[in-house]
N, C-alpha and C positions, 0 to 999 in steps of 0.2 A: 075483437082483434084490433081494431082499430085504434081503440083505448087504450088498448095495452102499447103501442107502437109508438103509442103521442106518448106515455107516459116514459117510454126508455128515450124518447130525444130528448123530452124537458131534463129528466138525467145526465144528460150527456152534454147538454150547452151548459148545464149547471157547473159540472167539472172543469170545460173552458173555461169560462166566464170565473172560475175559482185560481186555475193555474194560472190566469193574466193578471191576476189581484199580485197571487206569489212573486208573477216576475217581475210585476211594477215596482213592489216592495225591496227589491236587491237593485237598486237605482245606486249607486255608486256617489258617496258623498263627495264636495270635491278636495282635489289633496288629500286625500285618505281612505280611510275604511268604507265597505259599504253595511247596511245593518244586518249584514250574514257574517261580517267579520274578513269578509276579502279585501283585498288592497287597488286603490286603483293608480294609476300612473303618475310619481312623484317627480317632477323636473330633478336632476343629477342624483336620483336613487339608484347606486350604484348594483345591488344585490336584491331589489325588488321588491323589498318587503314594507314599502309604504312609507319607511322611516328613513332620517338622516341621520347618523350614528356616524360619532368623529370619535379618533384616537388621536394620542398624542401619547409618543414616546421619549423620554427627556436622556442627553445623553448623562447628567447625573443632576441631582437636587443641592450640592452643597456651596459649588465653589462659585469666587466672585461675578463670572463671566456668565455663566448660566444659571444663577437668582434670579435675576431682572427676566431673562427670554420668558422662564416658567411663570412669572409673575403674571406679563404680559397675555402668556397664551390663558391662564385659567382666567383673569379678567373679562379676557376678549371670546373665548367659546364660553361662559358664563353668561356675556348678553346675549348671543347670538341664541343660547338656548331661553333664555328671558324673553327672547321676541318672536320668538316661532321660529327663527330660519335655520334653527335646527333641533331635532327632537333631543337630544343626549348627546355627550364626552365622556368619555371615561375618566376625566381629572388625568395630573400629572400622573404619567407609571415612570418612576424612576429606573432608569437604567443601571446606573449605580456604576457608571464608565466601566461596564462589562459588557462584550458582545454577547456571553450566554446568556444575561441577564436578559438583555433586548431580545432573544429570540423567544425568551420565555414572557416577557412583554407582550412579542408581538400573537403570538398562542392566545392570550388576552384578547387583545383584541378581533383575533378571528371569531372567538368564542361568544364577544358583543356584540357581532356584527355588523364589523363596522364597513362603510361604505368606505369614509377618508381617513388614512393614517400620517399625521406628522412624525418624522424620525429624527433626532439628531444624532446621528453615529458614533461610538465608541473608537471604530477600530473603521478602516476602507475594506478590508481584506473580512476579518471576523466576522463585523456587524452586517455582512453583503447578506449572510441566511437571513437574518432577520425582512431584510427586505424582500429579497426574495418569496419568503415562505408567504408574507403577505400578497406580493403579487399573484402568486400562484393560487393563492385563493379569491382571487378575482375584485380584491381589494385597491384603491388607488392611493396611489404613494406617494409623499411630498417629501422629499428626504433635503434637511436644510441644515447649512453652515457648511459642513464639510461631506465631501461623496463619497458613496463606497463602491468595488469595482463595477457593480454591473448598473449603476444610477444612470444611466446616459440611455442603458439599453432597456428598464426593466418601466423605470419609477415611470408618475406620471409631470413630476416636475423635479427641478432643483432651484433653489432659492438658497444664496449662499455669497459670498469670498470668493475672487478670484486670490487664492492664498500665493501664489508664485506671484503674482506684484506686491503681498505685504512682506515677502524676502526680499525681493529687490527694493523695497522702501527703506527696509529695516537698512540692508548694508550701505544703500547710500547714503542714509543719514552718516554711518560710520563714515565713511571716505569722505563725507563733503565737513566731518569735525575733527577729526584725528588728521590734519593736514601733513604730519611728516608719515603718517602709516605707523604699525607696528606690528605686535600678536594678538590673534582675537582667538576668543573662546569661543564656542556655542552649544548651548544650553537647549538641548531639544527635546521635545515632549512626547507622549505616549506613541514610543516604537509602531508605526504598520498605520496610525491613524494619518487621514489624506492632508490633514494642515500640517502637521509633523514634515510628511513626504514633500509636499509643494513648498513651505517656507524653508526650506534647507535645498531646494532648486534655485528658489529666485535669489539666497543669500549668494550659492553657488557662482550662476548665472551672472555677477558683478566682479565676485572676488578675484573668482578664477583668474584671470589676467590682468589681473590688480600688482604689479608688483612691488608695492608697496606696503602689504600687509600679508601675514605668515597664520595659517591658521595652525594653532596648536590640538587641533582636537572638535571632533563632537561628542559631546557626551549627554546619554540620554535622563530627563530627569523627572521625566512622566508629568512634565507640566507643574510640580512642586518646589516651594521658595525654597525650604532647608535644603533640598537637593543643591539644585543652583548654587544658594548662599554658601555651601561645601565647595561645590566647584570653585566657585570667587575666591575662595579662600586660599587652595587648591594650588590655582594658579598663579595667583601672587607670591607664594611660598617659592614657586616652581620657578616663575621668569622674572622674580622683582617689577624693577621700571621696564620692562621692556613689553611687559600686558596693558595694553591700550584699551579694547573695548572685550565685553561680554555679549557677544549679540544672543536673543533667548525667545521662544519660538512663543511665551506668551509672558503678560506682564508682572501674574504671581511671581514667576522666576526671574523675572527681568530689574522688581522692584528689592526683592533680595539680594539678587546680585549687587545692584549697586549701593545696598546698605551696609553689605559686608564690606564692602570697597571703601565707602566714605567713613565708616567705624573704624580702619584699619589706615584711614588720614590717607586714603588712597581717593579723594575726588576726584585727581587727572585722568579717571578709567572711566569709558561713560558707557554706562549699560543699555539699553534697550531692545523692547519687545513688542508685542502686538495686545489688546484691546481694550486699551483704556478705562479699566478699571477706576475707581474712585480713587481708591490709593496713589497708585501712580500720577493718575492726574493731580493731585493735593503737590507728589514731593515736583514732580515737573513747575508747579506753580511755587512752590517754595524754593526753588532752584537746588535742590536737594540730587534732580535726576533731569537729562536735557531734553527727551522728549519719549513717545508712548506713539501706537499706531492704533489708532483708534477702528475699530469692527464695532457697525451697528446690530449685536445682537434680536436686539424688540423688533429693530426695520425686518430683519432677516424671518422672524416668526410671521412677523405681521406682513408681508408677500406672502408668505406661504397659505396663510388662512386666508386672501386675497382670493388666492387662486382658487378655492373650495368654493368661496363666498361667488364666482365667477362661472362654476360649476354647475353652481344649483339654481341659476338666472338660464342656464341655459348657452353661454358666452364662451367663445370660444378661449384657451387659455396656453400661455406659453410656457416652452418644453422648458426654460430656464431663465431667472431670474436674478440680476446680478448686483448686488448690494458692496458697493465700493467704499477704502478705507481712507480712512482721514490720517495724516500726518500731523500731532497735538505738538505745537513747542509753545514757550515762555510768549511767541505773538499771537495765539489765537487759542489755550488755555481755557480762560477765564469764558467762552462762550460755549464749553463743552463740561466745566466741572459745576457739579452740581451745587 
């Protein structure tokens, strides 16, 4: 009886002594997996799953102003994925300057799982589901350049323009070179988006009690030169000498405008827009066109991957980030074009 008693303890510390090997074994690697495959505690792992997973939503892939931002972003999450500080991106998702586009994006990236999302908005109003739908799945949002309506309430930052001082740059410039005043145009960009809304405040915001200049008109032209360059045309038709400037909410439109102007042996018209493109900065330097408002695009990305980069150290990070425009003329030009 005795035997048999020794024989079921030695069994029974055998089983211990087997289930403490097992639990040794699931020891939790660091920063990651343990060798059963569980995840252990990743600093700024937003969704828990051991990984840091970024998106980035582009508001489109083609035009001059947002080349260089997308360039920049897939450079720069490109190292960050080369060095460990973060496991994956999903590369540019082009937006294609459509909100439904962006929601269908951002579906993307819930489905990647992604912890951080970059957005650059389409529309304020349209692109706002997009962000939304991301927050709502417990995603962190970095929505940059321009806001859409619930970025203040929802996202996890903004990094952007204050775009009502690039309207009030733009028309000062008008009033401080058009010294007798006249008729001004203006040449606005994609209806409902928030630089559209706010640079047509700050131009506002000046004219308004200007009485020295008569606005003939906004006309919307989706951010596109031929549009503009119609409009210029348009209006010279319409007022003769009496059309002074074309103010234009970006510089595709702003650099058409004034070409159709000086083609048409109309130089005394002086066009201007917002973000200094290549182009414009070239005819600014050739004195072709008087000056350009320059917005740092790549600054504006690169804040915002800032703040991810500030996330996953642990660091606390701020609600908003504000990347201020430059004024480009004929005297400080030459330290801006490439």
């Amino acid at each position: 009886m005795k035997r048999k008693m020794l024989s079921v303890l030695l069994c029974a510390a055998l089983v211990v002594v087997m289930a403490t090997g097992c639990g040794g074994s699931d020891k939790k690697e660091e920063g990651g997996k343990s060798s059963k495959g569980e995840t252990s505690e990743v600093v700024g792992d937003v969704n828990g799953d051991g990984k840091i997973m970024c998106g980035y939503i582009s508001k489109n892939i083609v035009d001059p102003f947002h080349a260089p931002i997308n360039d920049y972003a897939k450079k720069t999450f490109d190292a960050l994925k080369k060095d460990g500080t973060i496991d994956d991106w999903t590369g540019i998702l082009d937006g294609e300057t459509d909100a439904n586009k962006q929601i269908d994006r951002a579906d993307e990236c819930i489905a990647k799982n992604c912890d951080y999302v970059i957005i650059l908005p389409a529309e304020a109003s349209s692109s706002d589901a997009a962000v939304t739908k991301l927050t709502d799945a417990g995603i962190k949002v970095i929505v940059v350049n321009s806001k859409t309506d619930s970025t203040d309430d929802v996202a996890m930052a903004y990094v952007g323009p204050d775009d009502v001082k690039a309207g009030e740059m733009l028309a000062q410039w008008v009033i401080d070179n058009v010294s007798d005043g006249g008729k001004y145009a203006h040449c606005q960009g994609v209806i409902g988006n928030s630089a559209q809304i706010q640079r047509g405040e700050g131009i506002e915001n000046l004219m308004k009690d200007n009485d020295k200049f008569e606005s003939v008109g906004d006309f919307p032209c989706e951010w596109q030169a031929d549009k503009a360059a119609n409009v210029a045309t348009d209006m010279m038709n319409q007022y003769g000498d009496d059309l002074k400037a074309i103010i234009c909410d970006n510089d595709d439109m702003s650099s058409a405008a004034q070409k159709a102007c000086n083609d048409a042996g109309r130089s005394d018209i002086v066009c201007v827009g917002v973000d200094g493109n290549e182009n414009p900065l070239q005819m600014v330097k050739d004195g072709e066109m008087g000056a350009t408002v320059l917005q740092d695009g790549p600054a504006q990305v690169e804040g915002a991957i800032d703040l991810i980069k500030k996330a996953l150290k642990g660091e606390e990070t701020e609600k908003e980030v504000m990347i201020p425009f430059v004024l480009i003329t004929k005297d400080n030009v030459d330290e801006y074009l490439k």
